[in-house]
Jmol script that loads the backbone (N, CA, C; Angstrom):
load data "model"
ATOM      1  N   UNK A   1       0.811  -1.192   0.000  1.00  0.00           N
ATOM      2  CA  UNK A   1       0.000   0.000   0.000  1.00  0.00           C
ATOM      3  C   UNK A   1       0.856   1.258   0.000  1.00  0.00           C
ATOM      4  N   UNK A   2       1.909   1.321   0.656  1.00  0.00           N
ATOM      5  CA  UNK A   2       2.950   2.242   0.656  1.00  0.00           C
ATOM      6  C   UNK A   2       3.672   2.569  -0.638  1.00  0.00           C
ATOM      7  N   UNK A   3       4.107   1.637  -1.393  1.00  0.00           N
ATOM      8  CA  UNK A   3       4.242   1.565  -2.534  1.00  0.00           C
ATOM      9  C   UNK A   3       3.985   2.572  -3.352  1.00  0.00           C
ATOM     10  N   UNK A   4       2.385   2.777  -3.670  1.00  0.00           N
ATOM     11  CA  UNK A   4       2.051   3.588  -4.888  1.00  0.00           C
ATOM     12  C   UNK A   4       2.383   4.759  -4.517  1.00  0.00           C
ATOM     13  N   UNK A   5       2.061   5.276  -2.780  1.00  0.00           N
ATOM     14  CA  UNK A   5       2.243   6.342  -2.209  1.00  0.00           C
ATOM     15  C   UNK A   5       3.025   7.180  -2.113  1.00  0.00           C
ATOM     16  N   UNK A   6       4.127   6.077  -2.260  1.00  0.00           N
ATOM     17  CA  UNK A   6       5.795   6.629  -2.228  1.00  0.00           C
ATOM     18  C   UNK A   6       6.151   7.200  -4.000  1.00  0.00           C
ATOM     19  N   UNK A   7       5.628   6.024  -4.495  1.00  0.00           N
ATOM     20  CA  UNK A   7       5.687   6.633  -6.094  1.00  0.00           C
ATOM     21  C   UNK A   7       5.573   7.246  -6.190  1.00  0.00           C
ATOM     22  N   UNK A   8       3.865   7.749  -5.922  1.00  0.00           N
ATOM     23  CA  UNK A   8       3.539   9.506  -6.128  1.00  0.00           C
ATOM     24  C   UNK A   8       4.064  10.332  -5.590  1.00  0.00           C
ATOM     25  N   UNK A   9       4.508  10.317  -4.559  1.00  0.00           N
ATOM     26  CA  UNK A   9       5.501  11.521  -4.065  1.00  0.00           C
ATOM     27  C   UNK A   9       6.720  11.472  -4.663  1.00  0.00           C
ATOM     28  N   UNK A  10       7.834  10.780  -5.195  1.00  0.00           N
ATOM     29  CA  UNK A  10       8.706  10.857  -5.608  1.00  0.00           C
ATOM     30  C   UNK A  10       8.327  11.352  -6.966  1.00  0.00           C
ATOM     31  N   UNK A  11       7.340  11.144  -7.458  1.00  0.00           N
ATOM     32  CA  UNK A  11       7.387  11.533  -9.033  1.00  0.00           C
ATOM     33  C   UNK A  11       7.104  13.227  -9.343  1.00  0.00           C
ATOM     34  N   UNK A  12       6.502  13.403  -7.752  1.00  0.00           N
ATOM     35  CA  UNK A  12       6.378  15.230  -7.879  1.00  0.00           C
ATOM     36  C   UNK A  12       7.802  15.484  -7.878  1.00  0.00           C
ATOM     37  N   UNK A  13       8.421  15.302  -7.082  1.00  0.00           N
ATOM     38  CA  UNK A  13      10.331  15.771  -6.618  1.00  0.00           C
ATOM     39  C   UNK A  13      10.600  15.524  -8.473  1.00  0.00           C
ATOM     40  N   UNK A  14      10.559  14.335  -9.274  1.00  0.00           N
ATOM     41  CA  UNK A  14      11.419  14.176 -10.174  1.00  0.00           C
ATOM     42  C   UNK A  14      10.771  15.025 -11.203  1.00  0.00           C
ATOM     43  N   UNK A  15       9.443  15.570 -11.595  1.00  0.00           N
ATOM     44  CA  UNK A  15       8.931  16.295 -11.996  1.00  0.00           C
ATOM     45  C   UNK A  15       9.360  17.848 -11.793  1.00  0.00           C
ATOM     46  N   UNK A  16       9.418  17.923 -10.527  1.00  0.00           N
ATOM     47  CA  UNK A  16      10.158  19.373 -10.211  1.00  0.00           C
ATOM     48  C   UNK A  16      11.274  19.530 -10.784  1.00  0.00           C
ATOM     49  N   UNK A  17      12.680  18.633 -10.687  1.00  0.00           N
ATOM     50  CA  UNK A  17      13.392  18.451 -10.683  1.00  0.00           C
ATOM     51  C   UNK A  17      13.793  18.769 -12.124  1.00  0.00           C
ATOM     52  N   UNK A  18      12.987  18.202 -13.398  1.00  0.00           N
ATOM     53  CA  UNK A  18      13.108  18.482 -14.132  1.00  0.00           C
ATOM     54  C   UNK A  18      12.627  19.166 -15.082  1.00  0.00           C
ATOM     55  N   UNK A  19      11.203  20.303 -14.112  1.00  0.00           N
ATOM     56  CA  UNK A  19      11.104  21.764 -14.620  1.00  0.00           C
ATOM     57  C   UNK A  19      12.195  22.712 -14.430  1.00  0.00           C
ATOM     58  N   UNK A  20      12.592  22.277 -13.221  1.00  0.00           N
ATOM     59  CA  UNK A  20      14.399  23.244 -13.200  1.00  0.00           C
ATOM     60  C   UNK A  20      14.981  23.149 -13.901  1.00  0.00           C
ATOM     61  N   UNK A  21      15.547  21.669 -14.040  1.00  0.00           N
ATOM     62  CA  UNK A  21      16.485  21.636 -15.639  1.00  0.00           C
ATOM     63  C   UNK A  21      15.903  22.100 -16.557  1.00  0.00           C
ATOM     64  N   UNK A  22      14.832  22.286 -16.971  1.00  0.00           N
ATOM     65  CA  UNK A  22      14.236  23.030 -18.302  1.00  0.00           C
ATOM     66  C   UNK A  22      14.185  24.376 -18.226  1.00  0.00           C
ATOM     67  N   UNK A  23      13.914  25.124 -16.968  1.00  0.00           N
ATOM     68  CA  UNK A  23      13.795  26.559 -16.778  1.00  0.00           C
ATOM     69  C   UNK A  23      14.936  26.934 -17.127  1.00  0.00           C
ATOM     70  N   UNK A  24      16.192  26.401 -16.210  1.00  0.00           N
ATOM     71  CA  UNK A  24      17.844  26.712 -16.600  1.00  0.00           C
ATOM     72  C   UNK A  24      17.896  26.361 -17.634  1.00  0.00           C
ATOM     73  N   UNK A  25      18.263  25.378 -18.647  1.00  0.00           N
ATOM     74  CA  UNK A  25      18.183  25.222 -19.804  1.00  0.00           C
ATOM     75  C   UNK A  25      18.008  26.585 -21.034  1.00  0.00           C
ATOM     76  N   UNK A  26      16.733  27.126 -20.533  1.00  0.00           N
ATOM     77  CA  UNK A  26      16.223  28.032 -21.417  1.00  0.00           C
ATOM     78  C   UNK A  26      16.584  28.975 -21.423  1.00  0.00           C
ATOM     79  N   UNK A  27      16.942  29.303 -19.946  1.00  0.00           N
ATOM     80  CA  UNK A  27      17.557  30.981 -19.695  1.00  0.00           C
ATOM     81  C   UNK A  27      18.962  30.855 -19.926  1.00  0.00           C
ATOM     82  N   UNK A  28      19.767  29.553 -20.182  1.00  0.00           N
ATOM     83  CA  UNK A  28      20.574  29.470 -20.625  1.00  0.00           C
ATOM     84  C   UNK A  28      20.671  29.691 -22.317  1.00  0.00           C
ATOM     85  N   UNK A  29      19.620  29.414 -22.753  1.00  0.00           N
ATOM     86  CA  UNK A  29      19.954  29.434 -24.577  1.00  0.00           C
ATOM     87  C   UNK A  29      19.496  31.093 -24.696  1.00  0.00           C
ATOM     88  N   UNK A  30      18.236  31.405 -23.848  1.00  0.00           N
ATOM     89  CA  UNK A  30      18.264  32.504 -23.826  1.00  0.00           C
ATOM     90  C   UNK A  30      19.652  33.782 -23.638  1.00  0.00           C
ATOM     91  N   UNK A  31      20.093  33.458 -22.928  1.00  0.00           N
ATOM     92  CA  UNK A  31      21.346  34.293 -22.845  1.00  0.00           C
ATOM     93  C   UNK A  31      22.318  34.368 -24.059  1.00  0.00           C
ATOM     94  N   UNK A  32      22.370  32.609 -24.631  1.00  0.00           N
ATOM     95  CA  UNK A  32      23.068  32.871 -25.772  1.00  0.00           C
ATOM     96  C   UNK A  32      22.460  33.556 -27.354  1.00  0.00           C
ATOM     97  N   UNK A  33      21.462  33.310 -27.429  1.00  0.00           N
ATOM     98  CA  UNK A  33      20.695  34.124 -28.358  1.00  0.00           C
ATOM     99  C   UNK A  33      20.971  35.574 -28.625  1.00  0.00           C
ATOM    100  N   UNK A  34      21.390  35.973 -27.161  1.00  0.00           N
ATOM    101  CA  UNK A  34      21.372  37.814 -27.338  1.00  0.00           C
ATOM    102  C   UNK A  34      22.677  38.271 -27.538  1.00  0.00           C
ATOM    103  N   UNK A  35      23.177  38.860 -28.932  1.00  0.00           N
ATOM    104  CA  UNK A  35      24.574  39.308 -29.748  1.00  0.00           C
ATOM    105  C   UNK A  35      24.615  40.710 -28.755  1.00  0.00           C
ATOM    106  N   UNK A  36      26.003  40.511 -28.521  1.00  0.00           N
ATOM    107  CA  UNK A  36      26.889  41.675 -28.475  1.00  0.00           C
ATOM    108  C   UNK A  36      26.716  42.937 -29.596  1.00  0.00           C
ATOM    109  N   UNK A  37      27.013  44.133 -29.451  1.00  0.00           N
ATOM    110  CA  UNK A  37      26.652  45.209 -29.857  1.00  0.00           C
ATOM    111  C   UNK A  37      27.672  44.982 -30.456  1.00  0.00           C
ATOM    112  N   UNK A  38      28.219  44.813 -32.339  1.00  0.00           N
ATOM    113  CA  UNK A  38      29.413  44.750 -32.685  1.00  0.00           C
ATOM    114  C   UNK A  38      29.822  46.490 -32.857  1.00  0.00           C
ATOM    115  N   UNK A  39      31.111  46.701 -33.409  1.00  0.00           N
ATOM    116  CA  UNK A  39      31.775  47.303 -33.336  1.00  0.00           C
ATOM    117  C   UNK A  39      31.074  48.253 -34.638  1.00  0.00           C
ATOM    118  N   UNK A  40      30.858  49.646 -34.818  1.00  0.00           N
ATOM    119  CA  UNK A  40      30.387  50.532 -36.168  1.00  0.00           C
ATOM    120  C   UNK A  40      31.874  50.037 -36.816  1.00  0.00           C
ATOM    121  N   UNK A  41      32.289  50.462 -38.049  1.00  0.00           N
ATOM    122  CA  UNK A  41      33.180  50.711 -38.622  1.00  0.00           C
ATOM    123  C   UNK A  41      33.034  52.329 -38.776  1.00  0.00           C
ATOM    124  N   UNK A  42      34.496  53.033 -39.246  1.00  0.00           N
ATOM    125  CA  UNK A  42      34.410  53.669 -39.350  1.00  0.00           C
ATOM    126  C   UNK A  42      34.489  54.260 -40.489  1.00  0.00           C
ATOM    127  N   UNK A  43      33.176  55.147 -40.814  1.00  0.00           N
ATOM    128  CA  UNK A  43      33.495  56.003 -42.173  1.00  0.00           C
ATOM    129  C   UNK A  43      34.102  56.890 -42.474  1.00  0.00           C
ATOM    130  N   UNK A  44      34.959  56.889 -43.321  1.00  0.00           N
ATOM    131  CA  UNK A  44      35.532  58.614 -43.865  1.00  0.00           C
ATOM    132  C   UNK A  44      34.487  59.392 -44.228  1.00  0.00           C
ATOM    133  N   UNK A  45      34.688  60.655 -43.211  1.00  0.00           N
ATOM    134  CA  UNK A  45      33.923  61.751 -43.150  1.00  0.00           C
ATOM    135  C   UNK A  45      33.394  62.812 -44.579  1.00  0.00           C
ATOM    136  N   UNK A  46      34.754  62.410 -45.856  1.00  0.00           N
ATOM    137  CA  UNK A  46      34.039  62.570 -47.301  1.00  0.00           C
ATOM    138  C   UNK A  46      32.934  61.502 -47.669  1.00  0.00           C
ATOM    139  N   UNK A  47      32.707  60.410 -47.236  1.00  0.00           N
ATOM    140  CA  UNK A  47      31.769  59.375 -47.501  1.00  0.00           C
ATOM    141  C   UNK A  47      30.386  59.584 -46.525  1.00  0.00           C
ATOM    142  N   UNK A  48      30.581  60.244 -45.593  1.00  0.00           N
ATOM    143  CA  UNK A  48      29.488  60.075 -44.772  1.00  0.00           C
ATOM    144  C   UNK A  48      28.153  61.112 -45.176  1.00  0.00           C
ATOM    145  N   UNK A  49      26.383  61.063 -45.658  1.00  0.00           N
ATOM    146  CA  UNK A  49      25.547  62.068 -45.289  1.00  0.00           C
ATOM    147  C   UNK A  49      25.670  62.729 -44.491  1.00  0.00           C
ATOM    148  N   UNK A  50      25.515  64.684 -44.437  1.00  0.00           N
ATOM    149  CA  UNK A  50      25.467  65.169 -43.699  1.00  0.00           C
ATOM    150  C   UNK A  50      24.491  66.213 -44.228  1.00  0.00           C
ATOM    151  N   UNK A  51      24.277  67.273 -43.180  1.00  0.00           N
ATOM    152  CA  UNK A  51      23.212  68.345 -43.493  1.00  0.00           C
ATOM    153  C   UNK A  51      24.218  69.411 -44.674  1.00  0.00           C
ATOM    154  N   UNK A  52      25.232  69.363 -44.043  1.00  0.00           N
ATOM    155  CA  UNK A  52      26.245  70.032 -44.779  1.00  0.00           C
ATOM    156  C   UNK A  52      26.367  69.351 -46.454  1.00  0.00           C
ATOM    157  N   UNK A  53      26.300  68.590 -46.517  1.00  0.00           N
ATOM    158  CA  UNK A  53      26.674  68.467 -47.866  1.00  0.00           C
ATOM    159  C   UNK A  53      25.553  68.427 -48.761  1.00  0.00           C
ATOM    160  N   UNK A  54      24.265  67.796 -47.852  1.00  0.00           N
ATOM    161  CA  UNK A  54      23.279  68.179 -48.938  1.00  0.00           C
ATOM    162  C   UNK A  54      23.263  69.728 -49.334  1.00  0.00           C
ATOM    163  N   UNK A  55      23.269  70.546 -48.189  1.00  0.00           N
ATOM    164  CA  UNK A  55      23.173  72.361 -48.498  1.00  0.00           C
ATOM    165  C   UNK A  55      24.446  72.432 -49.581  1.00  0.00           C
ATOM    166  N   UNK A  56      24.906  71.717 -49.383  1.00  0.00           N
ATOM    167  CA  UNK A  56      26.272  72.169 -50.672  1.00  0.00           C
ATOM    168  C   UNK A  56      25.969  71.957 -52.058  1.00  0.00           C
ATOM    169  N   UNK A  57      24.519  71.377 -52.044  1.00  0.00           N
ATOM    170  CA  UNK A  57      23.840  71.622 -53.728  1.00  0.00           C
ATOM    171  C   UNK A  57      23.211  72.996 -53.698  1.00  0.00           C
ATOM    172  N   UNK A  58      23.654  73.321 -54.902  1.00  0.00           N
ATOM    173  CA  UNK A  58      22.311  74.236 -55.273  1.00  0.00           C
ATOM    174  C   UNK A  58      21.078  74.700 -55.341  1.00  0.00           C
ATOM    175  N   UNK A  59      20.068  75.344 -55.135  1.00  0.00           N
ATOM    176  CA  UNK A  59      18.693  75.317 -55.068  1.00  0.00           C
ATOM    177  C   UNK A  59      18.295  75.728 -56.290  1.00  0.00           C
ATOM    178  N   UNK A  60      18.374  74.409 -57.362  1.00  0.00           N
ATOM    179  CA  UNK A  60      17.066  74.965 -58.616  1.00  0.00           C
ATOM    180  C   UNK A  60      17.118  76.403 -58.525  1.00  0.00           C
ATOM    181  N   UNK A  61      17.086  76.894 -59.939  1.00  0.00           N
ATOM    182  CA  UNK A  61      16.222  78.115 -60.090  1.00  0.00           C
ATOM    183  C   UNK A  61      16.065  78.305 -61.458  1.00  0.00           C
ATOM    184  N   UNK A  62      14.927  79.434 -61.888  1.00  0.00           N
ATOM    185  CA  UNK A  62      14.799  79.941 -63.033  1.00  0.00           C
ATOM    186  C   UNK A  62      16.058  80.184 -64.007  1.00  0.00           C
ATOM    187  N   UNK A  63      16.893  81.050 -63.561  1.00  0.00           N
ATOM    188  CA  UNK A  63      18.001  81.625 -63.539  1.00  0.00           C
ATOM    189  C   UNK A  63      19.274  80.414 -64.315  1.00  0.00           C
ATOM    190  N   UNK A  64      18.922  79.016 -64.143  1.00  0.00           N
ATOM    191  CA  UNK A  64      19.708  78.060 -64.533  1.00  0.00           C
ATOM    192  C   UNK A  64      19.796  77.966 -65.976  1.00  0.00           C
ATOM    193  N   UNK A  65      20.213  76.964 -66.686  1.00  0.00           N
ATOM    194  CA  UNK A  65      20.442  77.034 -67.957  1.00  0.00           C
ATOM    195  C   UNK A  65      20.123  75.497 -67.672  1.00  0.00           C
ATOM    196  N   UNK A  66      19.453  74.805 -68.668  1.00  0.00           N
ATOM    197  CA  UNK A  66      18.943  73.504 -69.216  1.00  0.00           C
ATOM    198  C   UNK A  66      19.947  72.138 -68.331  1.00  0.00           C
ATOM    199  N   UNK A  67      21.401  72.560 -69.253  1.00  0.00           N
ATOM    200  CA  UNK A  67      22.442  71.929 -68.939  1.00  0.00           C
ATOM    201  C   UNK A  67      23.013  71.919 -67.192  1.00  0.00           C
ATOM    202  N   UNK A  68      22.707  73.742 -66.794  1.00  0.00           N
ATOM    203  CA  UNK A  68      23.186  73.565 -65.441  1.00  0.00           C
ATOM    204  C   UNK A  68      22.173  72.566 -64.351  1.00  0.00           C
ATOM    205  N   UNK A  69      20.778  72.686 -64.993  1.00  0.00           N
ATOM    206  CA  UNK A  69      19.833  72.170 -64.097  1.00  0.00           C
ATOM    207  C   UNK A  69      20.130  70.602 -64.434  1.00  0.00           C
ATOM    208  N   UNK A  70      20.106  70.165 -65.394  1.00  0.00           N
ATOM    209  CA  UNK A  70      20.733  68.693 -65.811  1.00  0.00           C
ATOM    210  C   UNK A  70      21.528  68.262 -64.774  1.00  0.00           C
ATOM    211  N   UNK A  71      22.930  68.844 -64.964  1.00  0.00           N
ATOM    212  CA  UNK A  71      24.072  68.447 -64.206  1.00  0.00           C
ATOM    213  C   UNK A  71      23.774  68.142 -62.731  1.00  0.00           C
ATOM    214  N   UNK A  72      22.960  69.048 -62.153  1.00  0.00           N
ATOM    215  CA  UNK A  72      22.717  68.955 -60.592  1.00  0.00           C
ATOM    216  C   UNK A  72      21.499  68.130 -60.343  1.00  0.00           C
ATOM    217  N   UNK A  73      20.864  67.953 -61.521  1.00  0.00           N
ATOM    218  CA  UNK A  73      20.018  66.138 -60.857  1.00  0.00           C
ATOM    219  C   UNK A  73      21.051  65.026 -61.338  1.00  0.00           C
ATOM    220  N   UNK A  74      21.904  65.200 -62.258  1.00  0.00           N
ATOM    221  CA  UNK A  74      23.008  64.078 -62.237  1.00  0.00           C
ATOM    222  C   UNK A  74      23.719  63.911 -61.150  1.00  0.00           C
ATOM    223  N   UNK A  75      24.478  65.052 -61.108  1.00  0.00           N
ATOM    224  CA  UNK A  75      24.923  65.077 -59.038  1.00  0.00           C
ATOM    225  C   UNK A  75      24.680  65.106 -58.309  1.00  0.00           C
ATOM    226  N   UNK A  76      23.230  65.512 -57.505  1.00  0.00           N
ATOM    227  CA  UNK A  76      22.213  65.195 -57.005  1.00  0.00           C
ATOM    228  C   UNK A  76      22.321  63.269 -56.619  1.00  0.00           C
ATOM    229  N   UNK A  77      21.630  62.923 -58.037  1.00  0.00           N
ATOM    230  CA  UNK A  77      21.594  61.743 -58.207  1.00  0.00           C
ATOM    231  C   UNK A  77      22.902  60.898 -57.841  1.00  0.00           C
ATOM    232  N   UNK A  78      23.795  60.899 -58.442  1.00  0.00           N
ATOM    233  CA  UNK A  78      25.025  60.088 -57.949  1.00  0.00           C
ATOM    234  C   UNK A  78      25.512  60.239 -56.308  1.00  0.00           C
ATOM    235  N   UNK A  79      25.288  61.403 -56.166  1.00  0.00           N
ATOM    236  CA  UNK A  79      25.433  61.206 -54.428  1.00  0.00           C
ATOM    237  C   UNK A  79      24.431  60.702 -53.664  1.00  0.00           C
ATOM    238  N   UNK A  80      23.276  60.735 -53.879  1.00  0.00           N
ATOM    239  CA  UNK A  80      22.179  59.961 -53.389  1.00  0.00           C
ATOM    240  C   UNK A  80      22.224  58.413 -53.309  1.00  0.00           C
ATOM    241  N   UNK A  81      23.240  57.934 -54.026  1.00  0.00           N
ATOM    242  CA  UNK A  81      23.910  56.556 -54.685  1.00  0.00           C
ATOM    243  C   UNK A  81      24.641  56.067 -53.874  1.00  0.00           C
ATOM    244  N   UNK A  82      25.547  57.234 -53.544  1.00  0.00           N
ATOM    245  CA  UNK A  82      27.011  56.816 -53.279  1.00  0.00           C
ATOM    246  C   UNK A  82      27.765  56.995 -51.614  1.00  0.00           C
ATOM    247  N   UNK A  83      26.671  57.952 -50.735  1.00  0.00           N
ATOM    248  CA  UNK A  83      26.975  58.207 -49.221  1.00  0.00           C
ATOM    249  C   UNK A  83      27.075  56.515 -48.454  1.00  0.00           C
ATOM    250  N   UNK A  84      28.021  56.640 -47.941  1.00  0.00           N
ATOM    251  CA  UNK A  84      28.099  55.539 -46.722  1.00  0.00           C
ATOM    252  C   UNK A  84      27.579  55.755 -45.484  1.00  0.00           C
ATOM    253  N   UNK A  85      27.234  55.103 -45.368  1.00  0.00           N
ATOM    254  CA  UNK A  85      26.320  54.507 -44.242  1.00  0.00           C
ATOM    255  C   UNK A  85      26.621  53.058 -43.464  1.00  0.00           C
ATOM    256  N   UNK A  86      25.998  52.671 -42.087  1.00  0.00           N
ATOM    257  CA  UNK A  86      25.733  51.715 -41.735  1.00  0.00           C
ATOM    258  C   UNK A  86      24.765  51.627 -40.386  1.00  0.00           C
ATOM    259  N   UNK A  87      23.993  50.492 -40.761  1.00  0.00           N
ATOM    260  CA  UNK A  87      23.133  50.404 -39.595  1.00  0.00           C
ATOM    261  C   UNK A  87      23.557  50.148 -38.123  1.00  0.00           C
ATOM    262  N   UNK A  88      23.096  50.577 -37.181  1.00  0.00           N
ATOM    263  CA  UNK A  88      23.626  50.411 -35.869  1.00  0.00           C
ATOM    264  C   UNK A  88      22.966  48.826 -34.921  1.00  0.00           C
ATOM    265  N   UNK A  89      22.073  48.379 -35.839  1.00  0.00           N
ATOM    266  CA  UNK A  89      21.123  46.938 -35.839  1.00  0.00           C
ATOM    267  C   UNK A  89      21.248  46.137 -37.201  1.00  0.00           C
ATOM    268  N   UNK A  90      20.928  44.706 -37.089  1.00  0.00           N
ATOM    269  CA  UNK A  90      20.651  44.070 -38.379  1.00  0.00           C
ATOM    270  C   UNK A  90      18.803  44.286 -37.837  1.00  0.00           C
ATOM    271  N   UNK A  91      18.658  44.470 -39.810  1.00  0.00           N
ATOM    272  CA  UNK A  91      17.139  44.971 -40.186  1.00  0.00           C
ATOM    273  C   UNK A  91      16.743  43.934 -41.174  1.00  0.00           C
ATOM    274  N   UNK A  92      16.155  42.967 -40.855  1.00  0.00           N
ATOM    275  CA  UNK A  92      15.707  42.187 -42.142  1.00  0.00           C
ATOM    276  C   UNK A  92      14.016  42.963 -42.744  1.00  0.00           C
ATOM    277  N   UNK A  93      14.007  42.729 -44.032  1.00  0.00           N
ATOM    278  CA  UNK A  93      12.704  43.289 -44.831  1.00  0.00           C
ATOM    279  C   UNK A  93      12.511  42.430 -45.774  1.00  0.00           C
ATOM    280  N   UNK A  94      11.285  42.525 -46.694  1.00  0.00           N
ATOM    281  CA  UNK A  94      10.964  41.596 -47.633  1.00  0.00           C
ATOM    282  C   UNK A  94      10.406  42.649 -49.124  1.00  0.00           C
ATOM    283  N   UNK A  95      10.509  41.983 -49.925  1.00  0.00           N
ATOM    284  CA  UNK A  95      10.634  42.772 -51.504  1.00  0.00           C
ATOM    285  C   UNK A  95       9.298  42.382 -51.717  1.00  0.00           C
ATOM    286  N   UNK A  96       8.488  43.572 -52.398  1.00  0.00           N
ATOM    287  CA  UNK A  96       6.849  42.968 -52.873  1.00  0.00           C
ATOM    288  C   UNK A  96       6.671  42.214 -52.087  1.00  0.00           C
ATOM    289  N   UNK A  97       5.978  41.191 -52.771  1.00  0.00           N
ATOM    290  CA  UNK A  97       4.688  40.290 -51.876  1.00  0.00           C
ATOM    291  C   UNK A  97       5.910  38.705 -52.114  1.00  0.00           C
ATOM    292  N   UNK A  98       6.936  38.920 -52.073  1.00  0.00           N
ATOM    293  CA  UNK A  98       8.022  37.922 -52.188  1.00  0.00           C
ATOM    294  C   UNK A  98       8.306  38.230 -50.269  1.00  0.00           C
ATOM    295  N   UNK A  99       7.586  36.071 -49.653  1.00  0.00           N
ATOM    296  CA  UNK A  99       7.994  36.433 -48.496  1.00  0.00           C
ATOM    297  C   UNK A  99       9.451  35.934 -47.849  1.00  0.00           C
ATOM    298  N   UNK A 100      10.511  35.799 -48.636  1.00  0.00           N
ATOM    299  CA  UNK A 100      12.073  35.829 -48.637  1.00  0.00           C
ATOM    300  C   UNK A 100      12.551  36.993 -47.724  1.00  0.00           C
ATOM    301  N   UNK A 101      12.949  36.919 -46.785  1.00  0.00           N
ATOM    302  CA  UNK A 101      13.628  37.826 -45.619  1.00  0.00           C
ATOM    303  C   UNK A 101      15.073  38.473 -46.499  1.00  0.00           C
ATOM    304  N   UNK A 102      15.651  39.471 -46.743  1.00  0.00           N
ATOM    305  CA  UNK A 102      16.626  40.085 -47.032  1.00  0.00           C
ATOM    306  C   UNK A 102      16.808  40.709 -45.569  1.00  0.00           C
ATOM    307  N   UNK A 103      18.732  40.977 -45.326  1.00  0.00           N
ATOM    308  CA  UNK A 103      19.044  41.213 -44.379  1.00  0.00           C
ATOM    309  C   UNK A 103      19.581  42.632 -44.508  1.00  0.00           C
ATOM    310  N   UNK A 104      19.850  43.605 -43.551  1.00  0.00           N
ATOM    311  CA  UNK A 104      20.557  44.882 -43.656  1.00  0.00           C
ATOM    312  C   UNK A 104      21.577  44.636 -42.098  1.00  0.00           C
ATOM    313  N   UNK A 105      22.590  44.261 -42.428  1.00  0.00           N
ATOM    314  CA  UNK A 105      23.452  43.714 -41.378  1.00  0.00           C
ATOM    315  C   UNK A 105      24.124  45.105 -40.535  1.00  0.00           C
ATOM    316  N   UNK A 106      23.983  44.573 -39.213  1.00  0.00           N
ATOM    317  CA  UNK A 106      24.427  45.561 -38.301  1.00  0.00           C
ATOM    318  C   UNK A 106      26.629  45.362 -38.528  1.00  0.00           C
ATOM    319  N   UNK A 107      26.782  46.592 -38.503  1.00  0.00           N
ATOM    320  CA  UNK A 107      28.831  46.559 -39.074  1.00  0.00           C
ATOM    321  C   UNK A 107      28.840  46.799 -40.532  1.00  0.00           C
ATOM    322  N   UNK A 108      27.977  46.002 -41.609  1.00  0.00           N
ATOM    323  CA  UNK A 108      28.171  46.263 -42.652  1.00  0.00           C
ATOM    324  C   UNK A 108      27.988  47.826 -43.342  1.00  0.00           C
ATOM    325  N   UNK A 109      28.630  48.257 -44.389  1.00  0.00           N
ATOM    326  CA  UNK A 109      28.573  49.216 -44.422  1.00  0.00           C
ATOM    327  C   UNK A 109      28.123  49.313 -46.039  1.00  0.00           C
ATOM    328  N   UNK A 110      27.198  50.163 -46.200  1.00  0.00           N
ATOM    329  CA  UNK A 110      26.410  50.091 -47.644  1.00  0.00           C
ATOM    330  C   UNK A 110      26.306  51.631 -47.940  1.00  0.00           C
ATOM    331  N   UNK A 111      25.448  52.141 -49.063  1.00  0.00           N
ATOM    332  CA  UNK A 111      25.967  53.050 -50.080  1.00  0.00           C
ATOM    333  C   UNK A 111      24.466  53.584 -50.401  1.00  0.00           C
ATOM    334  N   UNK A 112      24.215  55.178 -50.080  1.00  0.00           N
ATOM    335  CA  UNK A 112      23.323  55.068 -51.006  1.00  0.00           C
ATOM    336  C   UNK A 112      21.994  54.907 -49.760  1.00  0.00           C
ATOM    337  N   UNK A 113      20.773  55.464 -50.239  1.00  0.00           N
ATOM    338  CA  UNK A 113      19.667  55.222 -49.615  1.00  0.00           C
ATOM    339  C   UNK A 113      19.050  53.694 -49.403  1.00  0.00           C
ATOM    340  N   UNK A 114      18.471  53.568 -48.362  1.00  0.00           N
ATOM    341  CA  UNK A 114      18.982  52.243 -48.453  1.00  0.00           C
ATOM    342  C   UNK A 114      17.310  50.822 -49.027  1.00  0.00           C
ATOM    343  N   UNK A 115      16.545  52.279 -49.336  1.00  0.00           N
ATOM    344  CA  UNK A 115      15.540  51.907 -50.368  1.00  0.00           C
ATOM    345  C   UNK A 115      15.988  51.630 -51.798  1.00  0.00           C
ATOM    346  N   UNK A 116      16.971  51.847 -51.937  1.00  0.00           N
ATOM    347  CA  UNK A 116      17.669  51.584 -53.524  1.00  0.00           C
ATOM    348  C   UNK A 116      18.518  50.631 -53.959  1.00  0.00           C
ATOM    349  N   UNK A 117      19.396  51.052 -52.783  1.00  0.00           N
ATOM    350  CA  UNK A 117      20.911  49.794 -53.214  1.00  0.00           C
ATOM    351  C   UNK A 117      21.191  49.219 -51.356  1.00  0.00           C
ATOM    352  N   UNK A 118      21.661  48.121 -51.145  1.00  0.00           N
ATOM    353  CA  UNK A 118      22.086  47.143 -50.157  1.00  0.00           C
ATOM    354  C   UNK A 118      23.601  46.950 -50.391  1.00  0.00           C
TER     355      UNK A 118
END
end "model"
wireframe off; spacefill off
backbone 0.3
color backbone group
């Protein structure tokens, strides 16, 4: 009669026993899951967006000539292309209704708005 009695009580202890190992367990993978803040790289300060350099275009005007207004959406344009950058997080996003994850990696350093080029 003691028997089953004892069973059941031991099977709470081994039950406990091994919600602990599972709790630790988890807060263990949990811990490893969470990345270190890597390191920015650093950009050269001719490569980097600033308020300053956008003001260093011109403002359109009447006053332009065909060719001058040309040139400054060409340059315009190529610097809009070409500023370095990098994210301070990885950013994953998806293209259209394509549900494929693309990544924007935290360290990496990319070019350009980052709706355009990766």
């Amino acid at each position: 009669m003691l028997l089953p009695l004892l069973a059941g009580c031991g099977g709470d202890s081994l039950d406990t026993a091994e919600e602990t190992k599972e709790e630790t367990k988890t807060a263990e993978t949990a811990e490893i899951k969470e990345e270190p803040k890597k390191e920015l790289p650093e950009i050269p300060a001719e490569n980097r967006l600033s308020a300053e350099k956008i003001a260093s275009f011109p403002i359109a005007s009447d006053a332009m000539s065909e060719e001058e207004l040309r040139n400054l959406c060409v340059e315009f344009f190529r610097f809009s292309q070409t500023f370095a950058w990098t994210p301070s997080e990885t950013w994953s996003y998806t293209i259209g209704s394509s549900t494929a994850a693309h990544y924007m990696n935290q360290g990496s350093v990319y070019g350009g708005f980052p709706y355009l080029h990766g």
